[in-house]
C-alpha positions as CSV (number, residue, x, y, z in Angstrom):
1,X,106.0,80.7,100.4
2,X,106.8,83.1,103.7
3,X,109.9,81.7,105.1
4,X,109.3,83.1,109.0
5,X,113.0,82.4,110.0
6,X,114.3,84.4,106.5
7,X,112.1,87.1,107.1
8,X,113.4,87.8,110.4
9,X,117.3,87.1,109.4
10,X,116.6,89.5,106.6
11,X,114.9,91.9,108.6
12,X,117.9,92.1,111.5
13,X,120.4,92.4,108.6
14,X,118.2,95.2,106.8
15,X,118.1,96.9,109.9
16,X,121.6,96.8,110.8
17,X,122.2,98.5,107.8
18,X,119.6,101.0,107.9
19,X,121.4,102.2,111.1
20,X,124.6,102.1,110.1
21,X,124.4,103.8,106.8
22,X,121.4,105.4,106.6
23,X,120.3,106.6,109.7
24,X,121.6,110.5,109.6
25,X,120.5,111.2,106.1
26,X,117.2,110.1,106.8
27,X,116.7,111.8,110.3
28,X,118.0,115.0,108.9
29,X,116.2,115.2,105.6
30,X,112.7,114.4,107.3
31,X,113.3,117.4,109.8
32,X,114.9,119.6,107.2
33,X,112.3,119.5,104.3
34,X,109.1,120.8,107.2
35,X,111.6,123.1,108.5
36,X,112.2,124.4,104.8
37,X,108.4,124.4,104.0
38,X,107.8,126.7,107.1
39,X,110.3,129.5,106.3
40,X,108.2,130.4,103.6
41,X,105.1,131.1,105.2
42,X,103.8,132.7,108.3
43,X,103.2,130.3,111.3
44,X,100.4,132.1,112.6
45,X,98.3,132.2,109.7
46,X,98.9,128.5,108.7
47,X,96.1,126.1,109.9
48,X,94.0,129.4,110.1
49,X,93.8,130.7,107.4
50,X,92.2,128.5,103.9
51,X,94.8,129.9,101.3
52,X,97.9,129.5,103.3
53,X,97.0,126.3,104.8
54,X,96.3,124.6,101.9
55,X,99.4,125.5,100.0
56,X,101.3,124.3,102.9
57,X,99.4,120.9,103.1
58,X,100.2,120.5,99.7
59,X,104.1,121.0,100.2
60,X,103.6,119.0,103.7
61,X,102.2,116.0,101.5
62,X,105.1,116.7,98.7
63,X,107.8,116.3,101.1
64,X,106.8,112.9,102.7
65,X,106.0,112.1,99.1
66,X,110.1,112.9,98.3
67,X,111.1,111.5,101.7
68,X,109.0,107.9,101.0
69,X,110.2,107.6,97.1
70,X,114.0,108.2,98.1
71,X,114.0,106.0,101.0
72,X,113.4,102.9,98.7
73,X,114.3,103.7,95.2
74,X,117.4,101.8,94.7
75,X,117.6,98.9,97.1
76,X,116.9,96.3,95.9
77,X,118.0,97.3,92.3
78,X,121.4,97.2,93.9
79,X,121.3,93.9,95.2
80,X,119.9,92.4,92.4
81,X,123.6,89.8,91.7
82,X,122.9,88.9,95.6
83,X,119.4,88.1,95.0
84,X,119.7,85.9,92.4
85,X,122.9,84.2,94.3
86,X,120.9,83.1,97.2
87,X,117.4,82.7,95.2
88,X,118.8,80.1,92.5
89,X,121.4,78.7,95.4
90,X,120.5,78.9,98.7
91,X,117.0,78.9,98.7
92,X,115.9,82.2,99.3
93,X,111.8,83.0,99.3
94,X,111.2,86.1,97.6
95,X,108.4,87.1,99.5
96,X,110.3,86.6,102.5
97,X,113.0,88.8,101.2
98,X,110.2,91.7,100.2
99,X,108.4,91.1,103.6
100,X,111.9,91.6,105.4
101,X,112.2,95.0,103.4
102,X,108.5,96.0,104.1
103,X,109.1,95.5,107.4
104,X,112.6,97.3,107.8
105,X,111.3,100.8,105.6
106,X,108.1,100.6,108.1
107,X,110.5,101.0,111.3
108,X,112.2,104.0,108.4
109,X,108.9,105.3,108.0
110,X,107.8,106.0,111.5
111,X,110.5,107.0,112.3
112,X,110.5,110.2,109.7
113,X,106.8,110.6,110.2
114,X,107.4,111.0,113.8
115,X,110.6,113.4,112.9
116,X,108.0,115.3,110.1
117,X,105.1,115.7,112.5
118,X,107.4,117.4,115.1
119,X,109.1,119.9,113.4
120,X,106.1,120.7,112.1
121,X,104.2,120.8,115.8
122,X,107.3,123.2,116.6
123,X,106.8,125.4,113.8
124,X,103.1,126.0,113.8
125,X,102.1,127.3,117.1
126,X,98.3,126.9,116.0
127,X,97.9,123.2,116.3
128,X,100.3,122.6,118.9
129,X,97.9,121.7,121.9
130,X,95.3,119.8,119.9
131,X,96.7,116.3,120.5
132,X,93.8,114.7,118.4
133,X,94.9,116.8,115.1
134,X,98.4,116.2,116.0
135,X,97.5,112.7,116.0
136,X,95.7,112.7,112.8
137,X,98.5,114.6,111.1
138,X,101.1,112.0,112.0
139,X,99.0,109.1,110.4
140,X,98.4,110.9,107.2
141,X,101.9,111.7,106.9
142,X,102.8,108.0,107.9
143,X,100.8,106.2,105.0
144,X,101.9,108.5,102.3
145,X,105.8,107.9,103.3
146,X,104.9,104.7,104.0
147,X,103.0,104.0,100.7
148,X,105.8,106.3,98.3
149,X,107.8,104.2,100.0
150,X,106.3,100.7,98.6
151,X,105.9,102.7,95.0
152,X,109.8,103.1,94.9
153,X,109.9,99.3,96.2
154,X,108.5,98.0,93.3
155,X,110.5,100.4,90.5
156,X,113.9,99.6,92.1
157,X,112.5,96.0,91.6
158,X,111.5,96.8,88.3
159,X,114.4,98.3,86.8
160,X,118.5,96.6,86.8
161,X,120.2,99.2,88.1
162,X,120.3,102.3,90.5
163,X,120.8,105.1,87.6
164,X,117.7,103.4,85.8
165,X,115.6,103.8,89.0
166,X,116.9,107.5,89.2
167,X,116.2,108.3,86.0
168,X,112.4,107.3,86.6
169,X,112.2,109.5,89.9
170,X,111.3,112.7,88.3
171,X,108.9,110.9,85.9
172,X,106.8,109.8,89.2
173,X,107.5,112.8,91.2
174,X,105.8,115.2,88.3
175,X,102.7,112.3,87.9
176,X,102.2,112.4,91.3
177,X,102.4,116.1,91.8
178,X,100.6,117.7,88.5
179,X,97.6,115.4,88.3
180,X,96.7,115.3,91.9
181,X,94.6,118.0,91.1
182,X,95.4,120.5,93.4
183,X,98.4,122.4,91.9
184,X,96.2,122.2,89.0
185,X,92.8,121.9,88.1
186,X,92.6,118.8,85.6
187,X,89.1,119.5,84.9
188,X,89.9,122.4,83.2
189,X,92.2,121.0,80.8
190,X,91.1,117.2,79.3
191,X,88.5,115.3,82.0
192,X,90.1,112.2,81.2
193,X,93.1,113.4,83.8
194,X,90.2,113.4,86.5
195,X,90.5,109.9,86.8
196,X,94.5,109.5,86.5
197,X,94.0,111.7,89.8
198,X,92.5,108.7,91.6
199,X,95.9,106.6,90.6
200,X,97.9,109.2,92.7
201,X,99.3,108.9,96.5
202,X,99.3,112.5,96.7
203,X,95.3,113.1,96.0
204,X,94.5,111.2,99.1
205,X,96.9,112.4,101.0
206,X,96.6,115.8,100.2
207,X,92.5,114.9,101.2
208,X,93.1,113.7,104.1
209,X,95.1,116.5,105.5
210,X,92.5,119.3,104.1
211,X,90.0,117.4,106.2
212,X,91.9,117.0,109.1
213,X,92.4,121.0,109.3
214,X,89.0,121.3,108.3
215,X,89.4,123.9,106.0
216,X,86.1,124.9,105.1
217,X,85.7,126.5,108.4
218,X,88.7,129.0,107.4
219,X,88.9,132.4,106.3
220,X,90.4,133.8,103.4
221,X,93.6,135.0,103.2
222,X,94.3,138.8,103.3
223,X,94.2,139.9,99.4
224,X,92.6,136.7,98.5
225,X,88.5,137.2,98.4
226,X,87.6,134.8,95.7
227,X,86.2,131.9,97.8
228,X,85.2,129.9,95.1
229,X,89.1,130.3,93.5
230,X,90.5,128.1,96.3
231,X,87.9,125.7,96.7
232,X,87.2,124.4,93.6
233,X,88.7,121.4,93.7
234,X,86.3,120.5,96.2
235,X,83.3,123.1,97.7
236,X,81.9,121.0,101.0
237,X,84.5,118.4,100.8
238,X,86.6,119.8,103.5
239,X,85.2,119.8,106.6
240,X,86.5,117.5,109.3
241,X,84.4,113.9,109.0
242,X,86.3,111.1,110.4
243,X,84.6,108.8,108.0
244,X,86.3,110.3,104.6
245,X,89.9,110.4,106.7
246,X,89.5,106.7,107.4
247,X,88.1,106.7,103.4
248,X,91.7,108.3,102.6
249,X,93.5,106.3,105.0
250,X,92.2,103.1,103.2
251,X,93.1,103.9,99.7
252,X,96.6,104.4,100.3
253,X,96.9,101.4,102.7
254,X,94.9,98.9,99.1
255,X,97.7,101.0,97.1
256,X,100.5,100.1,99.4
257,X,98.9,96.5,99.8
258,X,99.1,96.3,95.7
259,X,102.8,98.0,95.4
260,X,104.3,95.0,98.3
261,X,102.3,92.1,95.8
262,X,103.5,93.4,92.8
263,X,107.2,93.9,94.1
264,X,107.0,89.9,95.1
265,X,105.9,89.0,91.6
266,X,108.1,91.6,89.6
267,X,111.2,90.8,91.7
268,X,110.6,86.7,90.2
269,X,112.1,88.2,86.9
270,X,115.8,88.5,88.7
271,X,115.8,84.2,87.5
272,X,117.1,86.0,83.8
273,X,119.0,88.0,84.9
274,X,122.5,87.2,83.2
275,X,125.1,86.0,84.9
């Protein structure tokens, strides 16, 4: 049952810490990684070019992947004795407690998205003017922090403690990452992986940023001719249509929904922990 007054002491004392431990880490590493990204590849040519830009939305969507994964990972892990304390004592509502959380990595989340978007509005002179795609940009980037973010929620729920739910990071990081089916096509190797893709935060949002730069309408890269090389994961799927962004938007809100229910329902497993 939602405890409204626990969910908002929780939340203030989430916060607090958030601020006071957290803050400067987070702020720099979500203007460092986009600053990182763009040394490597020419401003100009990015979000005008269909090679370039899609490499780069792929690292884009790979950093807030990192960025949402590490922001969560070993929270509540760490606070599992506590937990248990004021669960079996005090009468603490679980799903208050993971609500308070939700709630307190959202205000993270922005945040960083809002850090993200910017550096990378500074970087890349060619979308700097078009508000709308700006806009769009921000809200992709958002949902898959946002929705890494629940993911490492639920495996720091999972697991006992923090060196567990660091040893699993690279495990998830190389799922989401190798079968999104961009670095590699799966349907080249067994078609079974096709459908793993679905599973993956990084497909949609990887999607949803091709078709917010609406890439079809790009031109090649100098020294790469081969249209059909860079656009087989998807020939006609990347045009701008509002629809399919909203499509992409949806699926990793339901897989976010799923991650904050299942963290409630895992978490209930802290009653054996031993004492």
């Amino acid at each position: 049952m939602l405890d409204k007054k626990q969910v908002s002491i929780y939340f203030r004392k989430f916060l607090r810490l958030l601020i006071n431990k957290k803050s400067l880490f987070f702020v720099l590493e979500a203007i460092l990684l986009p600053f990182i990204i763009s040394i490597a590849f020419d401003a100009n040519e990015v979000f005008a070019k269909y090679h370039i830009t899609r490499t780069c939305s792929i690292m884009f969507i790979s950093a807030a992947l990192w960025i949402g994964l590490f922001n969560s990972v070993t929270s509540i892990c760490n606070e599992r004795k506590v937990i248990k304390f004021e669960y079996q004592i005090k009468g603490l509502s679980l799903p208050s407690y993971v609500t308070a959380r939700v709630l307190t990595e959202l205000v993270l989340c922005f945040a960083e998205a809002i850090l993200m978007i910017g550096t990378i509005v500074v970087r890349y002179p060619r979308i700097q003017g078009n508000s709308s795609q700006i806009f769009l940009f921000g809200i992709t980037l958002f949902l898959v922090i946002f929705t890494s973010d629940m993911l490492a929620l639920l495996i720091s729920a999972f697991v006992k403690k923090s060196s567990q739910a660091m040893t699993a990071m690279p495990l998830v990081l190389m799922v989401q990452l190798l079968f999104s089916n961009f670095l590699q096509s799966l349907d080249e190797k067994i078609p079974f992986l096709v459908w793993i893709s679905h599973a993956t935060i990084t497909r949609w949002g990887t999607t949803a940023f091709f078709r917010i730069a609406n890439m079809n309408n790009m031109v090649p890269s100098q020294g790469h001719t081969d249209w059909q090389v860079y656009q087989k994961d998807g020939v006609g799927t990347y045009d701008f249509d509002l629809l399919a962004i909203l499509g992409n938007w949806g699926v990793l809100l339901a897989f976010a929904a799923l991650f904050i229910v299942a963290t409630s329902l895992v978490l209930t497993s802290v009653r054996k922990d031993a004492r």
